[in-house]
N, C-alpha and C positions, 0 to 999 in steps of 0.2 A: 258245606255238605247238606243236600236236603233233607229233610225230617219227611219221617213214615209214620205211619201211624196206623195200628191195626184195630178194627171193632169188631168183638164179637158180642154178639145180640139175639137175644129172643132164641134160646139153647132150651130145648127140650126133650128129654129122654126116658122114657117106657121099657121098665123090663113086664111084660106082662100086664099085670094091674100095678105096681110098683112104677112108681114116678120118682125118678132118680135125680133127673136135673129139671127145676122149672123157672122158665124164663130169665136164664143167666145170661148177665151182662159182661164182659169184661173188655177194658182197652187198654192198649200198652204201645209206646211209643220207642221209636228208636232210641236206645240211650236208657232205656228204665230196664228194669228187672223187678217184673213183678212173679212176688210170691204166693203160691197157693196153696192154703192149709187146708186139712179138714179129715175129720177121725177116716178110718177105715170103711170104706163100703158108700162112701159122700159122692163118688165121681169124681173123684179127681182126674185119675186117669183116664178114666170114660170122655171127659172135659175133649182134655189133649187131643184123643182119638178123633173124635169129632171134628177140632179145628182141623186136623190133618187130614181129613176124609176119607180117616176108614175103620168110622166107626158111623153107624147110619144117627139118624134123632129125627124125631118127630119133626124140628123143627130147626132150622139155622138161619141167620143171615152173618156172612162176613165180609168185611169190605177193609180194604187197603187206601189211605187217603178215600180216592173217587171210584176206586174201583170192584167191585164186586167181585170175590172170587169162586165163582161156581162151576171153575169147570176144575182136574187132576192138575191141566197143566198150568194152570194159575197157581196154584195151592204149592206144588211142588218146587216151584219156581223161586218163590218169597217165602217158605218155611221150610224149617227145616226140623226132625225130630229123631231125639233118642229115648226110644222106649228104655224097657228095665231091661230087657234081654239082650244080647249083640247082635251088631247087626255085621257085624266084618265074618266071614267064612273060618273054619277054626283051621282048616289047612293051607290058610294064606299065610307068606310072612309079612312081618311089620312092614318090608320096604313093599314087596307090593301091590299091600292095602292102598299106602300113600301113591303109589305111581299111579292107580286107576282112580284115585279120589279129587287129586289136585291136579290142578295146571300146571304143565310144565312151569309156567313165567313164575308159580308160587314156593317151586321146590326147596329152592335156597332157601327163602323167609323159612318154608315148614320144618327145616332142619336146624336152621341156628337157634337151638332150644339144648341145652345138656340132658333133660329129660329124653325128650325124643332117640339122640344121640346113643343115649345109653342101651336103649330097646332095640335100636334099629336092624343088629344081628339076628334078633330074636323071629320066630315065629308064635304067631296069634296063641295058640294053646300053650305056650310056655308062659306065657304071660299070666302075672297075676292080675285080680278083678281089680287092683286100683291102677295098674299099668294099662288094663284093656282101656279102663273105661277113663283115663288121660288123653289117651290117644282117641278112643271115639269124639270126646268133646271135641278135641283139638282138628277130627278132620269135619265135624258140620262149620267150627267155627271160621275155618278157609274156605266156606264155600257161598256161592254168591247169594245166597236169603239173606232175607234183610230180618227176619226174624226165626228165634230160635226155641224148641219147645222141650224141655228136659224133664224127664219123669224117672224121681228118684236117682238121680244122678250123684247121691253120696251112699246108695245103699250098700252095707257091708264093706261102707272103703275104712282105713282106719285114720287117725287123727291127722297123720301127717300128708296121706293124700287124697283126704277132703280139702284141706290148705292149700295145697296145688291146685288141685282144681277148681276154686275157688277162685285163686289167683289168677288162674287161666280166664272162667268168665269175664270175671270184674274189666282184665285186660284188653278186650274188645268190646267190650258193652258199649263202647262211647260211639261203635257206625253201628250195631246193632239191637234190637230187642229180644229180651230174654220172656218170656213163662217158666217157672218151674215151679215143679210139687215134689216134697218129698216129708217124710216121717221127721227127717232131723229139722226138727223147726227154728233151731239155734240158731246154726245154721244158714238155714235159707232169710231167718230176721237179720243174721250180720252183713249180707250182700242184696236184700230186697233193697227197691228205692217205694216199693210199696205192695203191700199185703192184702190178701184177698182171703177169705174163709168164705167157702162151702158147708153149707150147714141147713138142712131140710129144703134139701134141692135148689136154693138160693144163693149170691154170690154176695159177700158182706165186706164192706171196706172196713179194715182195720189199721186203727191210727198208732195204738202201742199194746204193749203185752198186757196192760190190765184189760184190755176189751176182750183178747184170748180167754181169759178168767171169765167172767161179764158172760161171754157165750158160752162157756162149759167148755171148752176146748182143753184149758188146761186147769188145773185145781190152785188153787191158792196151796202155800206153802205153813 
């Protein structure tokens, strides 16, 4: 299977006089899940917006192996994203959200899941936020990006289906690459293959949890 590899480079972002992101780096390769910490109000999600173009910055470059991706339909093509909000319609049903999301040839695979199974009576608004947001990972992860951006993707789920969903990334990580940020940094430490902190507009490679401490991220005990 070929190896991808994304770089994002030379990220700058301006609220006004406020310098939000300056000159962040980050690369993530097919097969890793890289983690992004960083207190509230750091850009995290700003980050995201930006790789996904649509969110403006003073400044970007992003390239796939050799190839630059500056136009929607590049971008759209090789990433994929789930903000915090949903993005499935709330008077759709579950089954079909998945008929307009997937390939026919994928349907089978996307249903031999007991999870899946269980919902698939259901419609979108009967759903609880850890069922919607199972089923949102579940339909970027059938779709043909080779990389995937997830912001806050355990917010308000509760123990047992953060574990699922978890389960579900880890599960395809191995043809795809992940980004994600979120609050529960437990969490996103038990499933990163490596960590990233945002912290004065800067992106900081973190080796283990005493560096978290180190940069004020998180307090000693």
């Amino acid at each position: 299977m070929e190896k991808y590899t994304l770089k994002i480079d030379s990220v700058c972002k301006d609220y006004g006089r406020k310098k939000i992101l300056t000159d962040i780096y980050l690369e993530c390769s097919t097969g890793e899940i890289i983690g992004v910490l960083g207190r509230n109000g750091t850009g995290k999600t700003t980050l995201l917006k930006i790789i996904y173009g649509i969110e403006n910055a003073e400044n970007k470059f992003i390239k796939l192996n050799e190839t630059v991706l500056n136009t929607e339909k590049l971008i759209f093509k090789n990433i994929s994203f789930l903000s915090q909000s949903s993005f499935i319609p709330k008077y759709f049903s579950v089954k079909k959200s998945i008929k307009l999301s997937i390939e026919s040839s994928k349907i089978i695979e996307f249903y031999n899941d007991e999870f899946i199974q269980n919902i698939s009576e259901n419609s979108i608004v009967e759903l609880s936020t850890g069922e919607l947001r199972y089923l949102e990972v579940k339909l970027l992860l059938f779709n043909d990006s080779k990389f995937c951006l997830l912001d806050e993707p355990f917010s308000g789920l509760s123990p047992i289906m953060i574990e699922k969903i978890s389960f579900l990334i880890l599960k395809y990580a191995s043809n795809k690459g992940f980004v994600i940020t979120d609050h529960n940094y437990r969490e996103i430490m038990k499933i990163s293959t490596r960590l990233i902190l945002i912290k004065n507009g800067k992106s900081i490679t973190i080796k283990d949890y005493n560096e978290l401490i180190d940069y004020n991220y998180l307090t000693s005990l």
